[in-house]
MIMI-103984 format. One record per residue (C-alpha): residue number from 0; residue in one letter; x, y, z. Coordinates in Angstrom, 2 decimals, m for minus. Layout:
+-----+----+---------+---------+---------+
|   i | aa |    east |   north |      up |
+-----+----+---------+---------+---------+
| NUM |  A |       X |       Y |       Z |
...
+-----+----+---------+---------+---------+
END
This chain:
+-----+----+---------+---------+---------+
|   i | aa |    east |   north |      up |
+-----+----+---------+---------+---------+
|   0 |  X |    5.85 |  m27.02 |  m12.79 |
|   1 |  X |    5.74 |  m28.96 |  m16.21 |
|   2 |  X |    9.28 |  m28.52 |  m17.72 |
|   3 |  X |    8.14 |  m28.52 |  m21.53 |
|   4 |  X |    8.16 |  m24.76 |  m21.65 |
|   5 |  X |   10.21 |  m22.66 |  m24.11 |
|   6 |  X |   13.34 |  m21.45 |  m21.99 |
|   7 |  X |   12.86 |  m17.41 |  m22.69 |
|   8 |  X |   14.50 |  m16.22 |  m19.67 |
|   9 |  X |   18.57 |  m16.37 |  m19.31 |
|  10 |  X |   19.66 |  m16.64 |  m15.75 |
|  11 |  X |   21.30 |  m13.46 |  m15.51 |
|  12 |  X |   17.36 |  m12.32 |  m15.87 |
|  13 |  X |   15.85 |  m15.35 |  m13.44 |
|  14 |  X |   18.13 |  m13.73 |  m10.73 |
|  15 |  X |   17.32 |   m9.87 |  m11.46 |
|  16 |  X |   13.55 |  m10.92 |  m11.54 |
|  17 |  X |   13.80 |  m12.71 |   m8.34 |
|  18 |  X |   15.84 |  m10.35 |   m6.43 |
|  19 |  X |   12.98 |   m7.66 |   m7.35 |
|  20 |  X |   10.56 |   m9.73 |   m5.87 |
|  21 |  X |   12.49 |  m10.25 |   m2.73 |
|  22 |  X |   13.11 |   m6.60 |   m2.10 |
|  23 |  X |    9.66 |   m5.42 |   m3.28 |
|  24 |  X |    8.24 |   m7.85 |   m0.92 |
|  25 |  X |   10.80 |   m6.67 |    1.75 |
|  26 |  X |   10.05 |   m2.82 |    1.28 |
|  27 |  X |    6.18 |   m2.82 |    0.15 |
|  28 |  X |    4.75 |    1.09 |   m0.63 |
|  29 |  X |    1.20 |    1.49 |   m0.43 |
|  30 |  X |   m0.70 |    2.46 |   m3.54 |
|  31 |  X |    0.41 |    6.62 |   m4.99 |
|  32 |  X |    3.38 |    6.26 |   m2.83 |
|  33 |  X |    5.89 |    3.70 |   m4.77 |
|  34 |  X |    8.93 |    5.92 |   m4.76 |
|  35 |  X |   11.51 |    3.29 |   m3.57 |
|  36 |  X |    9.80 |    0.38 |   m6.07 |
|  37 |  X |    9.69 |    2.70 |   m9.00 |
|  38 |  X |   13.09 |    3.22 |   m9.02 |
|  39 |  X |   14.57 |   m0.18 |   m8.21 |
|  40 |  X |   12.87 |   m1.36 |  m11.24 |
|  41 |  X |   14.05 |    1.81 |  m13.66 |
|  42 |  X |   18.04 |    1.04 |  m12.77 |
|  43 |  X |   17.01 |   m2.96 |  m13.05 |
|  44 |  X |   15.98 |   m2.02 |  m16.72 |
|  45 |  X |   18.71 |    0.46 |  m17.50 |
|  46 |  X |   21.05 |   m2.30 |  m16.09 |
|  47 |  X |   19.99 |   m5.09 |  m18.62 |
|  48 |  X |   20.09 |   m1.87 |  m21.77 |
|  49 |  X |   16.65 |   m0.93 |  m21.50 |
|  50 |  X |   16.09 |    2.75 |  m22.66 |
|  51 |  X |   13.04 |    5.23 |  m23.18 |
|  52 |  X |   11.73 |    4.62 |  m19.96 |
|  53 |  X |    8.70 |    6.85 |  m19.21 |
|  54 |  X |    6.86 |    7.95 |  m15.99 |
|  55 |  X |    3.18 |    7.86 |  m15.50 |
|  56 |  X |    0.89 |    8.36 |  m13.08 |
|  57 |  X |    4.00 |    9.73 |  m10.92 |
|  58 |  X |    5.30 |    6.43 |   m9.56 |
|  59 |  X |    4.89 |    4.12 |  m12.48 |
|  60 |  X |    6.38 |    3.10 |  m15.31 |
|  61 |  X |    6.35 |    1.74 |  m19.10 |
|  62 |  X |    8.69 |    0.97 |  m21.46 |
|  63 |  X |    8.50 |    0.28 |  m24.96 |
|  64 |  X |   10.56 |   m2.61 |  m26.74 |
|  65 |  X |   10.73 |   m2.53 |  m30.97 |
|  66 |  X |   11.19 |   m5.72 |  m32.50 |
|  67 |  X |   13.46 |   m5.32 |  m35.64 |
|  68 |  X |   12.33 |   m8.79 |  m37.48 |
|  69 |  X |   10.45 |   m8.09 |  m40.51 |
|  70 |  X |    6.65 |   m9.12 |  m40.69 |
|  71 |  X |    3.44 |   m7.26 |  m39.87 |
|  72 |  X |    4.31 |   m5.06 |  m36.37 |
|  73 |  X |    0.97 |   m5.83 |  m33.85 |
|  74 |  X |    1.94 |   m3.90 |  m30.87 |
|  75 |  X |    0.60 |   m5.65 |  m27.60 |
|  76 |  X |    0.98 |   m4.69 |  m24.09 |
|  77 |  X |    1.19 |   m6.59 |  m20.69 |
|  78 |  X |    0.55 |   m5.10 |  m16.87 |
|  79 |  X |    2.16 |   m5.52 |  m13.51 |
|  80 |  X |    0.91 |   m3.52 |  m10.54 |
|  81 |  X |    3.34 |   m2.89 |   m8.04 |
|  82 |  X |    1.62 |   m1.62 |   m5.04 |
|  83 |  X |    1.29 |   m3.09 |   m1.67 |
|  84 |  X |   m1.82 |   m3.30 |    0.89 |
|  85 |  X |   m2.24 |   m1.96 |    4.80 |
|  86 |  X |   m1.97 |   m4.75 |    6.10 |
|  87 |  X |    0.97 |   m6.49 |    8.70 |
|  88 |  X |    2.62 |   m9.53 |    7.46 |
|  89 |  X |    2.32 |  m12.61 |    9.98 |
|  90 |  X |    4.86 |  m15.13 |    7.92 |
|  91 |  X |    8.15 |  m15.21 |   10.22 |
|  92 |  X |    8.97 |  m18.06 |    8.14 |
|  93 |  X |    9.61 |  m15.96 |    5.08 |
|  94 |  X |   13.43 |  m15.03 |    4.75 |
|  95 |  X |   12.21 |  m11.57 |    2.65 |
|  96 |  X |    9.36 |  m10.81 |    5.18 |
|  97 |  X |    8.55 |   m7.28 |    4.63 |
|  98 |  X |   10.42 |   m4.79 |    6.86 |
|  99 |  X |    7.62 |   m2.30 |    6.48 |
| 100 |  X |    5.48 |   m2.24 |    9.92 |
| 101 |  X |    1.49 |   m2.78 |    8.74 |
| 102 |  X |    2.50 |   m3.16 |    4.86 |
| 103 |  X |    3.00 |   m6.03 |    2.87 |
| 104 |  X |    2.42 |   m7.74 |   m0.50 |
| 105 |  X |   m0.75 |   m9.10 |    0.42 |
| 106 |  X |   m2.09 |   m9.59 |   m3.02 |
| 107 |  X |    1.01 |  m10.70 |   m5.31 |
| 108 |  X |    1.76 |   m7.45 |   m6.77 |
| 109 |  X |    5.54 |   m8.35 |   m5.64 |
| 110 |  X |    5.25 |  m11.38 |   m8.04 |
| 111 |  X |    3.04 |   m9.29 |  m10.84 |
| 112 |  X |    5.80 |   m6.70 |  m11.12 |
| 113 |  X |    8.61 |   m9.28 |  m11.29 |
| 114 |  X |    7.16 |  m11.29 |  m13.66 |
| 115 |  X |    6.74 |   m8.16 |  m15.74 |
| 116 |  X |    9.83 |   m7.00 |  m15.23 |
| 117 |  X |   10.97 |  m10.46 |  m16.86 |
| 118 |  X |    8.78 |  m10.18 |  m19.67 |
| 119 |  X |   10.12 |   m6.66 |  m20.22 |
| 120 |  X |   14.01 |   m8.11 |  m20.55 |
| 121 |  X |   13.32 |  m11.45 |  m22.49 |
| 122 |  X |   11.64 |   m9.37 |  m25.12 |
| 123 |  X |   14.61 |   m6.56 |  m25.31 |
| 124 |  X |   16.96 |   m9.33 |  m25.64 |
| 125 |  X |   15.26 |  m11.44 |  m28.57 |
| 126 |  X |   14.08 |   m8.04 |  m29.99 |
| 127 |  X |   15.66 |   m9.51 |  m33.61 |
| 128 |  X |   12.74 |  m12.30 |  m32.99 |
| 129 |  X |    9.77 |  m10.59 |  m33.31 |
| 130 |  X |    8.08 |   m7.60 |  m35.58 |
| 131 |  X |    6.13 |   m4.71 |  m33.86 |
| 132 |  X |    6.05 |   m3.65 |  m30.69 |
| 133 |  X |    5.05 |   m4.89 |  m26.94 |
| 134 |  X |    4.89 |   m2.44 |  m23.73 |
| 135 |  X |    5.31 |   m3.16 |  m19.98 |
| 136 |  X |    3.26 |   m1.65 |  m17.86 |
| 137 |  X |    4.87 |   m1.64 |  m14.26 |
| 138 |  X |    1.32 |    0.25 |  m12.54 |
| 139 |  X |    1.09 |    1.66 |   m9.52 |
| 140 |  X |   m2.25 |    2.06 |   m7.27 |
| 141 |  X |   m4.16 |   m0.96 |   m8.26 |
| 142 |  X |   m5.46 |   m0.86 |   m4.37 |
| 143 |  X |   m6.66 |    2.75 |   m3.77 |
| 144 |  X |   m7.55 |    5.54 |   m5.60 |
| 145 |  X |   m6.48 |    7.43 |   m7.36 |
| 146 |  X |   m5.84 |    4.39 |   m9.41 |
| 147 |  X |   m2.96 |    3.98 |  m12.14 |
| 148 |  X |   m5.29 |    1.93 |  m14.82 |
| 149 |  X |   m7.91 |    5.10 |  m14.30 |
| 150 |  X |   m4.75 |    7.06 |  m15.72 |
| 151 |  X |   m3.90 |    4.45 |  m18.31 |
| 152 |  X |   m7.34 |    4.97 |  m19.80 |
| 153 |  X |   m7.23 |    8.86 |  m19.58 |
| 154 |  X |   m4.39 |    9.54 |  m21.14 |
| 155 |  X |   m4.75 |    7.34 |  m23.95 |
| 156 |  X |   m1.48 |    4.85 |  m22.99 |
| 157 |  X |   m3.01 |    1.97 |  m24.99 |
| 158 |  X |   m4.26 |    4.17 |  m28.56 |
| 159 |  X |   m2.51 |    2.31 |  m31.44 |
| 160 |  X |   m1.81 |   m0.90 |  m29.58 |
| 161 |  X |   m3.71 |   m4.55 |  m30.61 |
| 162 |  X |   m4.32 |   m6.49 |  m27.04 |
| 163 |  X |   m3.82 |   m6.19 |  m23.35 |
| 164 |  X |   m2.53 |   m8.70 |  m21.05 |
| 165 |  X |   m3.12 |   m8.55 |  m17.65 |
| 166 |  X |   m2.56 |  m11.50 |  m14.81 |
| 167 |  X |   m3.20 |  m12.54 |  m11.37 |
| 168 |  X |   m2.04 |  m15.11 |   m8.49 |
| 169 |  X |   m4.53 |  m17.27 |   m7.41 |
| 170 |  X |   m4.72 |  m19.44 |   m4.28 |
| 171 |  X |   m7.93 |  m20.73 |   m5.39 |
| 172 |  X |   m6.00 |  m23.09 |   m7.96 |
| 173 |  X |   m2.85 |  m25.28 |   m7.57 |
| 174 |  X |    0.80 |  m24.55 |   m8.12 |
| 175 |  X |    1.61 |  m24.85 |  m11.57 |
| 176 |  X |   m2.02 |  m24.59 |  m12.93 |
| 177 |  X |   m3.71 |  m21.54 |  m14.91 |
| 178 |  X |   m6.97 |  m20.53 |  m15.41 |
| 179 |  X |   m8.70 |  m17.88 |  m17.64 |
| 180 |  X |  m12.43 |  m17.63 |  m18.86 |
| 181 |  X |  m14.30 |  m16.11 |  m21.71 |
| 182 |  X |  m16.32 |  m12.59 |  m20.47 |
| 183 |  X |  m16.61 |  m10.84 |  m17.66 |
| 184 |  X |  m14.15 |  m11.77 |  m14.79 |
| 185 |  X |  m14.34 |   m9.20 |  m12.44 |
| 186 |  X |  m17.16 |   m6.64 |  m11.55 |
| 187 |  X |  m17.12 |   m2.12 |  m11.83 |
| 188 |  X |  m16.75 |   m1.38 |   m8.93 |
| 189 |  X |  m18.63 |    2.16 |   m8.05 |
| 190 |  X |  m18.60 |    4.24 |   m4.90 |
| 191 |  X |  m21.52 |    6.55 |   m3.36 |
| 192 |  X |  m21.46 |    8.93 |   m0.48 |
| 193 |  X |  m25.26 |    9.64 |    0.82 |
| 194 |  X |  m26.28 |   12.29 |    3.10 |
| 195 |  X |  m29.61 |   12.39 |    4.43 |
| 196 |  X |  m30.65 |   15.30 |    5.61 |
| 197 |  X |  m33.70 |   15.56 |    8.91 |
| 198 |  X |  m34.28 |   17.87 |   11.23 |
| 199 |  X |  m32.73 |   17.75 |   15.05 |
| 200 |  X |  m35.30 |   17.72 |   17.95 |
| 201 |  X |  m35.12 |   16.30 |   21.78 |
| 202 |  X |  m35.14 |   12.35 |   22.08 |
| 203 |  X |  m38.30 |   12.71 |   24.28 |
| 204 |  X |  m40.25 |   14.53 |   21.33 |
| 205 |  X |  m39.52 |   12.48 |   18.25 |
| 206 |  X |  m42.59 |   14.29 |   16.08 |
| 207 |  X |  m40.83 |   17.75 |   16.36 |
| 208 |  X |  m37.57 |   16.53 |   14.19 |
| 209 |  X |  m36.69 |   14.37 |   11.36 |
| 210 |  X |  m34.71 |   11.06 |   12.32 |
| 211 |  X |  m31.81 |   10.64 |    9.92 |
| 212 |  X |  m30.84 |    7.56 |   11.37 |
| 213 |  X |  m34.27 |    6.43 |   10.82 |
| 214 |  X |  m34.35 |    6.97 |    6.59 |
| 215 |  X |  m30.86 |    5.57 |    6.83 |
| 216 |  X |  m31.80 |    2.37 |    8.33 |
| 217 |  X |  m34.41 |    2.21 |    5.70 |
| 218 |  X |  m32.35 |    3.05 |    2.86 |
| 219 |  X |  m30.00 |    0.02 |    3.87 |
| 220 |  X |  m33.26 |   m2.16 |    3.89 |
| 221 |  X |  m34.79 |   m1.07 |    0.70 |
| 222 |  X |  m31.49 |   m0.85 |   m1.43 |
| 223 |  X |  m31.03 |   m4.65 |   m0.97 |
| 224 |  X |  m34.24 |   m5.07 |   m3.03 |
| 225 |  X |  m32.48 |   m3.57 |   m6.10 |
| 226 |  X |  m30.23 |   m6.39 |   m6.41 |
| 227 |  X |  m32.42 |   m9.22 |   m4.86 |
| 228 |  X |  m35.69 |   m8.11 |   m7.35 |
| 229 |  X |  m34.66 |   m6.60 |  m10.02 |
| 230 |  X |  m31.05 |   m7.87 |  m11.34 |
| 231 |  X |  m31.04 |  m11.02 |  m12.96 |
| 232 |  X |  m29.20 |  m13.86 |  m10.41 |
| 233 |  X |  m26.05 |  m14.27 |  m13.04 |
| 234 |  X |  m25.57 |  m10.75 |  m12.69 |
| 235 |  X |  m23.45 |  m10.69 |   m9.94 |
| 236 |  X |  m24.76 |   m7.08 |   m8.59 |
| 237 |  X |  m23.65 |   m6.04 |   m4.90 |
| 238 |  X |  m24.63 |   m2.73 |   m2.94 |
| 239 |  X |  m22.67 |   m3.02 |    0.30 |
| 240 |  X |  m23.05 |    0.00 |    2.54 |
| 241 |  X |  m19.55 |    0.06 |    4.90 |
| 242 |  X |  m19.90 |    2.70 |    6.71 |
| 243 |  X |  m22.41 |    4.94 |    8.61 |
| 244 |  X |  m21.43 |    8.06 |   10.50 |
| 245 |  X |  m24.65 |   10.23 |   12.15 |
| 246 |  X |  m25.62 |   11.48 |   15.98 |
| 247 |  X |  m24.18 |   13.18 |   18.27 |
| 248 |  X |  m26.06 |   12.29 |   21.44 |
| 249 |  X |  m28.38 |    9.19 |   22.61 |
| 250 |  X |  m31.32 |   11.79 |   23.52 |
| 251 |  X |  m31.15 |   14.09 |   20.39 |
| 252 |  X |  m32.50 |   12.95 |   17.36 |
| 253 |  X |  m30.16 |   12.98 |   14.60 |
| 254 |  X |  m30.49 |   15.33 |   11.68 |
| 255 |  X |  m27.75 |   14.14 |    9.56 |
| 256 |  X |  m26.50 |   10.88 |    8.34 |
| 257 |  X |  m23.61 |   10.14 |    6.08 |
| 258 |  X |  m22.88 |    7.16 |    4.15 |
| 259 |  X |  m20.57 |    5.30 |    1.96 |
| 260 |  X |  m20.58 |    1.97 |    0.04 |
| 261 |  X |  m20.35 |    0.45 |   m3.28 |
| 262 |  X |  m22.14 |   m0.82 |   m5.95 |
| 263 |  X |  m20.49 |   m3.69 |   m8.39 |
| 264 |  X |  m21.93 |   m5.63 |  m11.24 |
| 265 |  X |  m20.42 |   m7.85 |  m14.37 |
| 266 |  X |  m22.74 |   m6.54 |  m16.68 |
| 267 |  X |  m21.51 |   m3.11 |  m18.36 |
| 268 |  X |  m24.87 |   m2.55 |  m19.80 |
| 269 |  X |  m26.87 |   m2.54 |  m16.24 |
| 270 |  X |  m23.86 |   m0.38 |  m14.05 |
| 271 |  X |  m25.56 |    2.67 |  m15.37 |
| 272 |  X |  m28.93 |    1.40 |  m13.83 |
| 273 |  X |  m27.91 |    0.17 |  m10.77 |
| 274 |  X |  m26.29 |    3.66 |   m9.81 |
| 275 |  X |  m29.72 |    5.54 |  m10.95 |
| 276 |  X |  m31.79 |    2.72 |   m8.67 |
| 277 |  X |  m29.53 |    3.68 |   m5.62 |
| 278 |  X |  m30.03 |    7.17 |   m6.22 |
| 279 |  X |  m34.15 |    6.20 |   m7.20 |
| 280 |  X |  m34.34 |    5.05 |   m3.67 |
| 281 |  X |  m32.36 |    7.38 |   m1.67 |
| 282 |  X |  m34.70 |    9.76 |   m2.45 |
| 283 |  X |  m37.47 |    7.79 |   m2.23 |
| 284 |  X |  m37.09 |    6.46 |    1.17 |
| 285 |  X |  m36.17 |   10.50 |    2.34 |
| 286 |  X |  m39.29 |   11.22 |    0.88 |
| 287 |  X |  m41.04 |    9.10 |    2.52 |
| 288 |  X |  m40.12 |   10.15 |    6.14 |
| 289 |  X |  m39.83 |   13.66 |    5.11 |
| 290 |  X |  m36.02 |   14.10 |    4.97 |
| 291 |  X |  m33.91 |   14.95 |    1.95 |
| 292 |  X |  m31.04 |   12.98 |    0.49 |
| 293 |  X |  m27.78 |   13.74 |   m1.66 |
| 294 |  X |  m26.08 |   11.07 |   m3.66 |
| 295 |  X |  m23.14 |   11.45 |   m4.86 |
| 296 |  X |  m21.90 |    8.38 |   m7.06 |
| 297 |  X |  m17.79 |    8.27 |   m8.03 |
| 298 |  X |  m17.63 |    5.51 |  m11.09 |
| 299 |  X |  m14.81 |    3.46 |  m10.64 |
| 300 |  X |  m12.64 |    0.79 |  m12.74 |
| 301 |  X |  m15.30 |   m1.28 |  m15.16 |
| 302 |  X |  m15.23 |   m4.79 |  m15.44 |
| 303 |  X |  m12.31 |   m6.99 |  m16.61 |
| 304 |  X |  m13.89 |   m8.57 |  m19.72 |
| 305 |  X |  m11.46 |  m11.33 |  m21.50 |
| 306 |  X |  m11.38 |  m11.62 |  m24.83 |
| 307 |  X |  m12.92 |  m14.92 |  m26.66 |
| 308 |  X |  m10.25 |  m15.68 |  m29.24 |
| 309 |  X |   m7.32 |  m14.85 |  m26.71 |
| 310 |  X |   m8.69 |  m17.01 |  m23.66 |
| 311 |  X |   m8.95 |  m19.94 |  m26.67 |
| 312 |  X |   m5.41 |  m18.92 |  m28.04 |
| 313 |  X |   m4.25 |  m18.96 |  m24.01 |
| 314 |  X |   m5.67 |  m22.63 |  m23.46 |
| 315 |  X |   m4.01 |  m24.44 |  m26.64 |
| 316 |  X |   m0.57 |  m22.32 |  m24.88 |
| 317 |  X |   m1.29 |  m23.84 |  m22.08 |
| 318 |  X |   m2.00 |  m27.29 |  m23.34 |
| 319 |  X |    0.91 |  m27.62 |  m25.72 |
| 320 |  X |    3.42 |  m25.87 |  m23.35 |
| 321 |  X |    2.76 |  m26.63 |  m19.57 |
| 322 |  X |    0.18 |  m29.76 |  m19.84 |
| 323 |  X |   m3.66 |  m30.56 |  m20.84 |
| 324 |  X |   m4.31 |  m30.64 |  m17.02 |
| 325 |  X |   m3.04 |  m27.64 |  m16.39 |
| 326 |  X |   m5.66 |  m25.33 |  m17.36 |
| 327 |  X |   m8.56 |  m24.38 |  m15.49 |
| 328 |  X |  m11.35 |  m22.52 |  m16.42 |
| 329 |  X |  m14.32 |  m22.53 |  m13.88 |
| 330 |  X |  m12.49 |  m18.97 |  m11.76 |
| 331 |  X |  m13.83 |  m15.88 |  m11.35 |
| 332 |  X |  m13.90 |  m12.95 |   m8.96 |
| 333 |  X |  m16.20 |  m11.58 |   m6.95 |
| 334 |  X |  m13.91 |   m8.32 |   m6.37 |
| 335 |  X |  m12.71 |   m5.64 |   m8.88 |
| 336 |  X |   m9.30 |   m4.89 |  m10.54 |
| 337 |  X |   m8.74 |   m1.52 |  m12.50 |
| 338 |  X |   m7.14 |   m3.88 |  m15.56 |
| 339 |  X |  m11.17 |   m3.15 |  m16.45 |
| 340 |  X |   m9.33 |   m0.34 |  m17.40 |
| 341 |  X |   m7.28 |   m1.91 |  m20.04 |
| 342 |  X |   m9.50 |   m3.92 |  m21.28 |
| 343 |  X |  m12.16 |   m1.29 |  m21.98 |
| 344 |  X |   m9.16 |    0.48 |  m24.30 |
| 345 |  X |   m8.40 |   m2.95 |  m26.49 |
| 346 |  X |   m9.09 |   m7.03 |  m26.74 |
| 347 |  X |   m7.39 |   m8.67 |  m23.37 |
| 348 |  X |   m6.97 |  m11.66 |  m21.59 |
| 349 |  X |   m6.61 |  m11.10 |  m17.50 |
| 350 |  X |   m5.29 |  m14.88 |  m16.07 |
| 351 |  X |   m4.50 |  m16.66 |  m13.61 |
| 352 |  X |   m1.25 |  m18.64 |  m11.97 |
| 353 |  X |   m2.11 |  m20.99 |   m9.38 |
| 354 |  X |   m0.41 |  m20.53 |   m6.09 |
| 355 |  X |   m1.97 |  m23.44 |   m3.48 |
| 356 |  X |    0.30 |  m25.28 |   m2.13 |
| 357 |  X |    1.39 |  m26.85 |    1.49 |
| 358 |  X |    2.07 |  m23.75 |    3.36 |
| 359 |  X |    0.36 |  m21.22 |    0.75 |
| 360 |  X |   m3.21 |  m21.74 |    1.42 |
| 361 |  X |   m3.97 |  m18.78 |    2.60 |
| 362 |  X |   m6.05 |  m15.86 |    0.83 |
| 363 |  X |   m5.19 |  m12.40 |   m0.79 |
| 364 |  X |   m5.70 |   m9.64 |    1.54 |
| 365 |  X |   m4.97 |  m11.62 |    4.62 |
| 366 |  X |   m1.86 |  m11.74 |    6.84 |
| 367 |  X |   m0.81 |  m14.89 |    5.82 |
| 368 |  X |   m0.97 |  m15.30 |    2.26 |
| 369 |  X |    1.99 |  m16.27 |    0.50 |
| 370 |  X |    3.52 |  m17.89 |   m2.41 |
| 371 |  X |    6.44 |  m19.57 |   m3.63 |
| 372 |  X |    9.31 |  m18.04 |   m5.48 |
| 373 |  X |    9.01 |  m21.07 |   m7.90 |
| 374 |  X |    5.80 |  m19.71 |   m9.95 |
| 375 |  X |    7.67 |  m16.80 |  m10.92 |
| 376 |  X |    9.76 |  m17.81 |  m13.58 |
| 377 |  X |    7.25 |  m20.41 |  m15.08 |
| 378 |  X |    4.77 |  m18.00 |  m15.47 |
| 379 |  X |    6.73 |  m15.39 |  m16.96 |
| 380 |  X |    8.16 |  m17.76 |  m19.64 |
| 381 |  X |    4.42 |  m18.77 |  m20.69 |
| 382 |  X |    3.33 |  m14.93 |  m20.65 |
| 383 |  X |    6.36 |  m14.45 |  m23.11 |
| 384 |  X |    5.63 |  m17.30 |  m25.04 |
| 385 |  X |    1.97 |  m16.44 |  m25.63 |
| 386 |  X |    2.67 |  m12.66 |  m26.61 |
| 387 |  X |    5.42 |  m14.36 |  m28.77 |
| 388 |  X |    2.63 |  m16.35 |  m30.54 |
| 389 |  X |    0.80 |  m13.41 |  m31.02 |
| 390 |  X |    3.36 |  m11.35 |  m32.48 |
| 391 |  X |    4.51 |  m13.70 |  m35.07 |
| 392 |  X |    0.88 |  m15.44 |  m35.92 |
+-----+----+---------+---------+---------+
END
């Protein structure tokens, strides 16, 4: 890392934020269920002076810190999610290797909640530096329903504040490196259930029922138009079907068929119309073969959309404080992250810290991803620097 940063973090708070990290990595909780991590970073915060801590969505937590400078008070907050994925670690070369059997930190969230955790006690300690106010965010279930940023939005966590910032390890770009980009950077991501509904008969005498399995297998074909005909190509749209679950015998046919998938897009303005198409031709295609069909459609986080003037704002940070190579801005993801949440509520910025390196090549969501201790502290000094710089601008 470039070493022309600000210095915001003492090292009595580079060792508390790495130890989190090490024992959040080393006792992951899956999403809803981060008893142990919610309190490990409550006593970290009470330890350092932090008070007014407050619970939400049952195992997260905010906390508020005042500035006492004088000066126009913007209030800004910044998220970590702290929950872990299903998945079994395979680095034995890791000396904080999660101790969890089929859990670990798969996507970073050990990193995202330490480096909020940091932010959280630079700004309580230079609290005479700045006017307003700024709020951590340590939020659970990013991973699974139901989510925490879902709960963010519904009970009205953000009213009164300015900006959101939101952040995310990337293996896509190199140690040391950040990216952001104007727009949309994520896509909604939506879930449906269908049922189709036939009639049962005997395998030998096909004309006497309704095949489910038959309209199912042409729903999968004909929903596939929706996106390949009638969403523009920068849009982004996906209808995955993942699972199918119908029959109960090889000479019966089937009179019921359920399904469940998703349906993601970038655009805001055509996530409402791709949900009535999949509905459109659900009960078209039952129709069709004489069946019936019942969508049910569950809307989901929206798209993380980042703010113009704060991506530009983020960049000249970048430049001045970590290097003109060190920005990149060509990312985005083809996935979904409830900070859509956030940044439906207020103006945000959702970036990214580059974690490739020898050793760290590897992918989110995969046994083997990892990254190095060494972004932590780096990044948290540039996110306090740049809510810093809005603060006092």
């Amino acid at each position: 890392m470039n070493s022309r940063s600000n210095t915001f973090i003492s090292d009595a708070e580079r060792d508390a934020v790495i130890e989190l990290r090490h024992a959040m990595h080393r006792e992951p909780e899956l999403s809803n269920a981060e008893w142990k991590t919610q309190e490990r970073i409550r006593s970290v915060l009470e330890r350092f002076g932090l008070r007014g801590i407050k619970v939400f969505h049952n195992t997260g937590l905010y906390v508020d810190i005042e500035g006492t400078a004088s000066g126009p008070k913007r209030s800004i907050a910044v998220r970590g999610d702290i929950d872990a994925l299903p998945i079994k670690e395979a680095r034995d070369d890791l000396p904080y290797q999660s101790q969890i059997n089929g859990v670990m930190h798969a996507c970073g969230h050990d990193m995202h909640g330490s480096i909020a955790l940091g932010t959280a006690l630079a700004f309580h300690r230079m609290r005479d530096n700045f006017a307003g106010r700024v709020r951590v965010f340590f939020q659970p279930a990013e991973e699974a329903e139901p989510l925490g940023g879902q709960t963010v939005a519904d009970e009205r966590l953000l009213e009164g504040f300015d900006r959101a910032v939101g952040f995310h390890v990337s293996p896509e770009i190199p140690a040391g490196k950040f990216g952001a980009r104007e727009g949309a950077v994520s896509k909604s991501a939506d879930q449906f259930t269908l049922t189709i509904s036939g009639k049962m008969a005997h395998g030998a005498a096909p004309h006497k029922g309704i095949d489910a399995i038959s309209i199912a297998a042409a729903f999968v074909n004909e929903v596939q138009k929706v996106v390949s005909r009638e969403m523009p190509a920068d849009d982004g749209a996906v209808i995955t079907v993942g699972t199918i679950h119908g029959g109960t015998a090889a000479n019966i046919i089937c009179p019921s068929v359920v399904m469940k998938g998703t349906i993601r897009t970038r655009s805001p303005d055509r996530r409402a119309l791709l949900s009535q198409r999949v509905r459109e031709v659900a009960d078209g295609v039952a129709a069709m073969h004489r069946g019936q069909a019942d969508c049910v459609i569950r809307t989901g986080e929206p798209p993380v959309i980042n703010d113009s003037d704060m991506v530009k704002r983020f960049r000249q940070i970048v430049h001045e404080s970590v290097g003109r190579d060190a920005f990149n801005d060509r990312k985005e993801i083809a996935g979904s992250d409830d900070f859509g949440f956030y940044s439906a509520c207020v103006p945000s910025i959702y970036f990214w810290f580059g974690s490739r390196a020898p050793g760290n090549e590897s992918h989110v969501h995969t046994p083997t991803f990892g990254a190095s201790d060494d972004l932590i502290i780096p990044t948290t000094e540039l996110t306090v620097r740049y809510l810093l710089d809005f603060l006092n601008s």
